[in-house]
Steps between C-alpha positions, in 0.01 A plus 500: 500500500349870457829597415614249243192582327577878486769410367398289219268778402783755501684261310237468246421893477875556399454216255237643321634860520820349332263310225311838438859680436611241256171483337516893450903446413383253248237744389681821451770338341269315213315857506692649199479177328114489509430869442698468172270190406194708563602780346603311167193326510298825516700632211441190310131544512562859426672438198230228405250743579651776343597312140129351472272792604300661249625774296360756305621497157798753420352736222760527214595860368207638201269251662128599624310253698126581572283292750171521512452402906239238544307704800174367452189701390752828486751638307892504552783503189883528587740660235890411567780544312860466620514829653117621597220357628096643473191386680193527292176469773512294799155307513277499786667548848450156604739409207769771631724262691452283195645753282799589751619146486498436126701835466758432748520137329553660143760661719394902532699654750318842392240622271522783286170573493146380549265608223095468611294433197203643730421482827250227526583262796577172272794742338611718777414286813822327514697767434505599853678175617805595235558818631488396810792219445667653247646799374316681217664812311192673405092394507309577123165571542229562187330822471158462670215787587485528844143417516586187383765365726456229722513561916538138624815395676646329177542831275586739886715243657727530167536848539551570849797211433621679231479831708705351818731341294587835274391290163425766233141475386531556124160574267689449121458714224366306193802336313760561780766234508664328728870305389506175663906446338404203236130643453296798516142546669272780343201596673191577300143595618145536348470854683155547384245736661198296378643170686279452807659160664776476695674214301500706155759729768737232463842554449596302206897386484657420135834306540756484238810296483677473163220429282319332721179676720271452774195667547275539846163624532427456856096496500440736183123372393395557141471917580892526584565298219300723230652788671858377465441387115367894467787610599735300232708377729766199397404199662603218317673244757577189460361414848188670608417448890118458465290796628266454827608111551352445178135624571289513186494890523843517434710398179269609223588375169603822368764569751638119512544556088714792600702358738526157336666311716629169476476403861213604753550462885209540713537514898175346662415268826409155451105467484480845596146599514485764225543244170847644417608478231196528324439249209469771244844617597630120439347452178589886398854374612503148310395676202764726483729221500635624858678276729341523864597494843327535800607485871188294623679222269845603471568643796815726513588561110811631391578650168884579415673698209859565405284793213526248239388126652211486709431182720236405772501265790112486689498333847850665584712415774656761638777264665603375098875450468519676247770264333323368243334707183156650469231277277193659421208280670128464392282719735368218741139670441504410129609119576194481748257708231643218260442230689125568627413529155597202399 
């Protein structure tokens, strides 16, 4: 009895030894089969993924693009044209990673340069994060006594980045240039001995594309301005990039007459907790006759010229297809202003 049972189990050992074989026969032989369903399923939702991920928006030839980076209560503006790309300020360093993302969507592979208005933390702070992430031709600094510059981490962690990295740490001369292919940047300065605040040592930027210009103050108060209108510098523009997030010390009558613009963009944090923009600045605006735009409503805002035609799209999207054409919106800011007064 023992040994018809033994046998029986041998019997039922081989069995499943000869099931096992045929199972892996069947397997190995449907293998090829199944690997080429996976892998044309996995390209399928490649290609899917592929053909309906955002894009940025390819820039056509003689075009400039400026953004003016919603980064909160800082400052950050990106010039592109087909060919070069410029960052103007950073924001704080909290904002940094921010920044990095919204350049690599606009799709910068490489910066030509960064250009620091001054080194307060809400302009260079998140400059740090960019160099770190991407690569940066050259680092423009303003010309600031030494007494005067800053020692925290966000003005010395810029440099030593710059310094590791081998970025050249440019101070430019007053009206120095810099070609950009479809547009120029000049640099202009108030360079005045009698100034005694850092923000009147801000590097001011004046854009030109065609006959179309863009003008940025970084945080020039009424001082810088005065100085810069002593000077007789040009600085009409049809888009002025309001000084000092539109702080009531800034954008004095005299020098918005000047410049005349006939759009105003000012970069400011949602309910931030210095009033910006100051009324006075709104109703010095509104009286002018000058379109607004502010980030706190806004959000991202970009501005876009061929030299000639000169469009706007607040609230951008830096994924847009870029397949349909460019229509001028209403600043988001005036519809609310509208509608709370009514």
């Amino acid at each position: 009895m023992a040994k018809y049972s033994e046998q029986i189990r041998s019997l039922e050992r081989k069995y499943l030894r000869k099931k096992r074989a045929l199972k892996w026969k069947s397997f190995c032989k449907k293998l090829p089969l199944r690997l080429s369903v996976i892998l044309l399923t996995a390209a399928a939702i490649f290609a899917v993924w592929f053909m309906t991920k955002p894009r940025p928006v390819p820039i056509p030839a003689y075009t400039l693009r400026v953004y003016i980076l919603d980064v909160g209560q800082g400052d950050a503006a990106l010039l592109r044209t087909d060919s070069h790309s410029v960052l103007i300020d950073g924001g704080e360093p909290d904002y940094g990673p921010t920044v990095v993302r919204m350049l690599q969507k606009a799709g910068v592979e490489q910066l030509d340069c960064i250009i620091n208005s001054h080194p307060h933390s809400d302009h260079i702070g998140g400059i740090a994060a960019v160099l770190e992430q991407i690569p940066v031709g050259a680092l423009y600094l303003p010309k600031t006594p030494e007494a005067w510059k800053p020692t925290g981490l966000s003005y010395t962690n810029v440099l030593d980045l710059a310094e590791e990295k081998q970025i050249p740490i440019i101070t430019p001369a007053c009206h120095e240039t810099l070609s950009l292919g479809a547009a120029e940047l000049e640099f202009l300065c108030a360079d005045d001995a009698s100034l005694v605040d850092l923000n009147d040592c801000s590097l001011v930027c004046r854009v030109t594309c065609g006959e179309r210009r863009f003008l940025f103050t970084g945080d020039l108060s009424a001082a810088g301005e005065q100085a810069m209108l002593s000077k007789g510098y040009a600085l009409s523009a049809d888009v002025l990039k309001i000084g000092h997030h539109g702080s009531s010390q800034s954008t004095t009558p005299d020098f918005l007459a000047a410049v005349s613009p006939d759009y105003a963009a000012i970069s400011c944090g949602a309910m931030n907790d210095y009033g910006h923009p100051a009324p006075r600045i709104l109703n010095v605006l509104r009286d002018a006759a000058c379109a607004v735009y502010r980030t706190d409503f806004d959000h991202t805002i970009l501005f876009e010229t061929d030299g000639d035609r000169l469009s706007v799209i607040p609230d951008y999207d830096f994924g847009h297809s870029g397949t349909d054409t460019y229509e001028e919106k209403e600043p988001q800011s005036q519809v609310i202003l509208r509608s709370a007064c009514r």
